[in-house]
N, C-alpha and C positions, 0 to 999 in steps of 0.2 A: 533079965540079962542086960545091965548096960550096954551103950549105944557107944559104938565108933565110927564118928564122919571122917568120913575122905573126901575129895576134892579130887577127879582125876580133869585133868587139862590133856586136850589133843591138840596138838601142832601141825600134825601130820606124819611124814616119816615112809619109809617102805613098807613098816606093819600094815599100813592102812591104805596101801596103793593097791590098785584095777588096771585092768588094760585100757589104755584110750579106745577101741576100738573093742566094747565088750567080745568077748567069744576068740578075740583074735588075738594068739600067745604070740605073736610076730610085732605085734604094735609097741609102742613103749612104756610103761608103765609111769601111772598121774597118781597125784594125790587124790583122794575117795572121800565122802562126808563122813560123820562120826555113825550113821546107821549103818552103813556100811560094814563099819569095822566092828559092831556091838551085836549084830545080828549073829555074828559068828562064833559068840563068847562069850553064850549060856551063863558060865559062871557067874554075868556081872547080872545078871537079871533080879527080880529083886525074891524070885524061886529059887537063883541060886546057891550056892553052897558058903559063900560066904557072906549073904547077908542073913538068909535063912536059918544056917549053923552057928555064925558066927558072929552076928548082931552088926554088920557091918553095913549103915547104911553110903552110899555110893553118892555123891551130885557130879554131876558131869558137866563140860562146859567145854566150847570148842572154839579156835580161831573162826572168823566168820569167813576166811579163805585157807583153808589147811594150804601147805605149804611142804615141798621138796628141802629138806634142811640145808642145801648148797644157797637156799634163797636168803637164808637167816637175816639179819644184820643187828644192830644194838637196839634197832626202835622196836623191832619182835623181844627181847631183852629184857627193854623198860615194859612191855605187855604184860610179860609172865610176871613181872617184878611186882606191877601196881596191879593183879587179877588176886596172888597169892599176899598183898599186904589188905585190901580190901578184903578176903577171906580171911587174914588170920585167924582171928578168935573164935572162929566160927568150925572150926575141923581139930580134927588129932594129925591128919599126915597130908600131902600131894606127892601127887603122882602127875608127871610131864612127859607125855610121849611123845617123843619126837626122834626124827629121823638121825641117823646113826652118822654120820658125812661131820654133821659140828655139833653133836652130842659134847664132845671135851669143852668145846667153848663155851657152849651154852652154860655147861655145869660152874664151870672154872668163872664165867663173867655173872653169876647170880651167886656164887661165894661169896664175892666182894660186895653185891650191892645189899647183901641182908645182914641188916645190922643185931646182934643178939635173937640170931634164930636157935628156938631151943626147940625144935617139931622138924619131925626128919621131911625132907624136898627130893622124893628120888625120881630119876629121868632112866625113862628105859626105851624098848623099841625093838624094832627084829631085824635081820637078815636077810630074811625071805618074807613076802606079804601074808598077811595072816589067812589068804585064802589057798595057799600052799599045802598040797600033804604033808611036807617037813617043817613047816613055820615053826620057828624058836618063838614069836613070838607073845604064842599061847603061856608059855612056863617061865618068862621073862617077865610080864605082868602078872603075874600068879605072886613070885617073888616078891616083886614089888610091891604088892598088897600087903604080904606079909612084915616088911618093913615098914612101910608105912601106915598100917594099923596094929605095931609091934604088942601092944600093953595084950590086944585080943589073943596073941598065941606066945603071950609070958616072955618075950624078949625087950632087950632093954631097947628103950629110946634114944633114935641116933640124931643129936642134933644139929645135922648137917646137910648141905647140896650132896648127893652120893648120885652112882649111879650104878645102876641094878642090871646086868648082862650075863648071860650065861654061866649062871650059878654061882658068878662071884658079882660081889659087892664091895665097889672103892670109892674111894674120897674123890669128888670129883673134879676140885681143883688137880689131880692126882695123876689123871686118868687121860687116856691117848687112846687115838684109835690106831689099830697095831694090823686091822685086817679090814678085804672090801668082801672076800666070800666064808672066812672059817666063820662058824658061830660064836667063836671068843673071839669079839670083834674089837674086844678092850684091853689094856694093858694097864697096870700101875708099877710102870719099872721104877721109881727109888724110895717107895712108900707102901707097907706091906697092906695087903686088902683087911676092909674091916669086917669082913664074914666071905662064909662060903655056903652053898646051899647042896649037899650032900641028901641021905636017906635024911638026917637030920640037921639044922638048920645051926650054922655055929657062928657067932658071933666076939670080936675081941675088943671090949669096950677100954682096955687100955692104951685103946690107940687115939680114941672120940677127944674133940674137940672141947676143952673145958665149956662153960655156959654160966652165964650168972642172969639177974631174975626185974634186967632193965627191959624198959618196953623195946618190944620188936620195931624196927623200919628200916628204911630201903634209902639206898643213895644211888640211883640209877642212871646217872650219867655216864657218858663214853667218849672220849677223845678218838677219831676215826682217822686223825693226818699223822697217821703213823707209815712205820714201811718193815718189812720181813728180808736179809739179803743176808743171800745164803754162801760163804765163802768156797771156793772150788779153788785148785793149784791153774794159776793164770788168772785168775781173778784180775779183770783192769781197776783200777780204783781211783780212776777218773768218774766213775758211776758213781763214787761217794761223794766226790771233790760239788759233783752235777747235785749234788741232793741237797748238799751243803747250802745249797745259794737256793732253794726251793723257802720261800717266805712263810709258808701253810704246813713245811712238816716241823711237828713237834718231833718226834721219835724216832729212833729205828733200833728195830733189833738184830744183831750180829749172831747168824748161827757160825760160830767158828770146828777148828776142829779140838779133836779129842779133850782136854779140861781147860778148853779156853783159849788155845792158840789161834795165832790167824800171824801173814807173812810178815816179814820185820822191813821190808824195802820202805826207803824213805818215801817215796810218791803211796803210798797205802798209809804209812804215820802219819804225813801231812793230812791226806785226809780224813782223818779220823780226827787230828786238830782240827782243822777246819769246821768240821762237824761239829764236836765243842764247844769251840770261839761263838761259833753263830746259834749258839745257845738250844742245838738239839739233843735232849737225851738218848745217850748209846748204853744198851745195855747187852751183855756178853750170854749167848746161851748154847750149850753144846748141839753139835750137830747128832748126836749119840744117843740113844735109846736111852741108855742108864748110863749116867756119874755126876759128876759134881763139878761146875767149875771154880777153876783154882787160877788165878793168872800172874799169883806170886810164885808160882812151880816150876815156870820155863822162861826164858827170857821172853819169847818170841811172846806170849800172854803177857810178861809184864811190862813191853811196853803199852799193851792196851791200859794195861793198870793207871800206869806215871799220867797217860794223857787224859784220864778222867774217866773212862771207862767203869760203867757198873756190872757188877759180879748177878747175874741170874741165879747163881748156885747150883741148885739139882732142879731148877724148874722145868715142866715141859713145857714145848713151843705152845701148847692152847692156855697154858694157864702164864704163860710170860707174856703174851699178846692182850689175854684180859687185866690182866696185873698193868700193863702197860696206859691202857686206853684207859681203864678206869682210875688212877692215879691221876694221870696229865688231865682231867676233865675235874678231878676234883682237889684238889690241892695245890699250893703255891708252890711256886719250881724251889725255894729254901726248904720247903719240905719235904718235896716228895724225894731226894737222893735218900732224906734218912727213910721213909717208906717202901722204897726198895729192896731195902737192907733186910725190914723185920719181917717175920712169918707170919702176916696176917691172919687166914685163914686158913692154915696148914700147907701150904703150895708150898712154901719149902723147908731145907732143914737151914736152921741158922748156924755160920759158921764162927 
């Protein structure tokens, strides 16, 4: 029987969280080592079912301080980035566990930094800790095996960051997290999922990411003096005017509302010039679960338009955040308006 390596990487995550305080369900729940969470999950043994059955051998490798995913930042990022370019050649799939809180980012900012990945990178995680009578995230890794060792149970190879949660399977620039207790903890509101995992396992390679056959690598840098400001009715916009004259922000992004409005009073224009003038990129993203923004539609959008305003289109907030930092870290400001534009990695549709 041919051999299939995996690569599973732990982060850490709730899968894999204990009580501070063993014995005591009152305490607060820590990140655990990887024995921990392996002691539990027979499966990955090398008696189990899927190496046993299914010729899948297993390497494991873990943060040297697993980690609460609220903890993340870019330098955990460039980790996974240069763990998984140091392994390429060396596996068929990875698998990254990691905690459910910035799962979207995580996925959304290693889209951008892997250049011609043609070997699926799925990020999964649970709910509930895996020491749980209801823990999802026994059958959440089960999945994810299955994608990430596709060739062993005759499915096609997805060559992309995805992320594997409660029987569906999305692009993970794509993907948002929608809940902190349902077990569909994820959402792909403007991009339909690439499988679903039923009695039988369904897969729709018409949606997959072309590939061609350049070497793999990584550009793992991240611009971090950016800022998220979320438009509300009374918004002062003296807070933007304030931001304007901040020397260290490159960025900001505008959650407006419904396809890209935000108020049309001149003290809110002016600073949005302002903002401009002093050379910070403003890019426009709905405040909306699902749509598209559009800011030639309304007036009150298009003067974000006139004053230089960039169009986010149907991106979500984790993957406009990644798109953001990792642009302004790697590209010259003459380029990066047009890299905004295109659909890099599938994060959006092109309008």
């Amino acid at each position: 029987m041919p051999r299939t390596k995996l690569l599973i990487l732990y982060t850490g995550g709730t899968i894999g969280m204990g009580y501070e305080t063993p014995g005591d369900s009152h305490s607060p729940l820590i990140p655990q080592g990887w024995e921990f969470l392996q002691k539990t999950m027979p499966a990955l043994s090398p008696q189990g079912y899927f190496t046993k059955e299914k010729g899948i051998d297993f390497t494991y490798l873990s943060f040297q301080k697993v980690i609460d995913s609220s903890e993340f930042t870019p330098h955990h990022w460039a980790k996974i980035s240069h763990i998984i370019f140091e392994n390429y050649n060396h596996f068929d799939g990875f698998i990254i566990i990691h905690g459910t809180d910035t799962m979207a980012y995580t996925a959304s900012a290693l889209s951008f930094v892997f250049q011609n990945l043609n070997k699926p990178v799925v990020l999964t995680g649970s709910q509930l800790p895996i020491f749980h009578s209801r823990t999802d995230g026994i059958g959440n890794l089960s999945n994810a095996i299955h994608i990430a060792a596709a060739n062993v149970f005759n499915l096609p190879v997805i060559p992309e960051v995805l992320i594997c949660f409660n029987d569906k399977l999305l692009r993970g620039n794509r993907s948002t997290k929608s809940s902190s207790r349902d077990f569909s903890g994820f959402e792909s509101p403007s991009f339909p999922a690439l499988g679903d995992f039923k009695e039988s396992i369904k897969i729709w390679d018409k949606y997959f990411l072309k590939t061609g056959n350049e070497p793999f690598f990584i550009i793992p840098e991240f611009e971090t003096n950016i800022i998220t400001v979320t438009i509300f009715p009374g918004f002062n916009s003296e807070i933007l005017s304030r931001l304007a004259q901040d020397e260290h922000l490159k960025g900001v992004i505008l959650r407006t509302f419904g396809s890209g409005n935000a108020p049309s009073n001149e003290s809110f224009i002016s600073a949005i010039r302002l903002l401009i003038e002093n050379k910070k990129t403003v890019l426009n993203i709905s405040q909306c679960l699902e749509g598209f923004v559009n800011m030639k539609k309304y007036k009150t959008g298009n003067n974000l338009y006139e004053c230089g305003v960039l169009s986010g289109n149907d991106m979500t907030l984790e993957a406009a955040t990644a798109k953001m930092m990792w642009i302004l870290a790697n590209s010259e400001k003459s380029n990066a308006t047009d890299l905004f534009f295109k659909n890099l990695k599938g994060e959006l549709t092109e309008s």
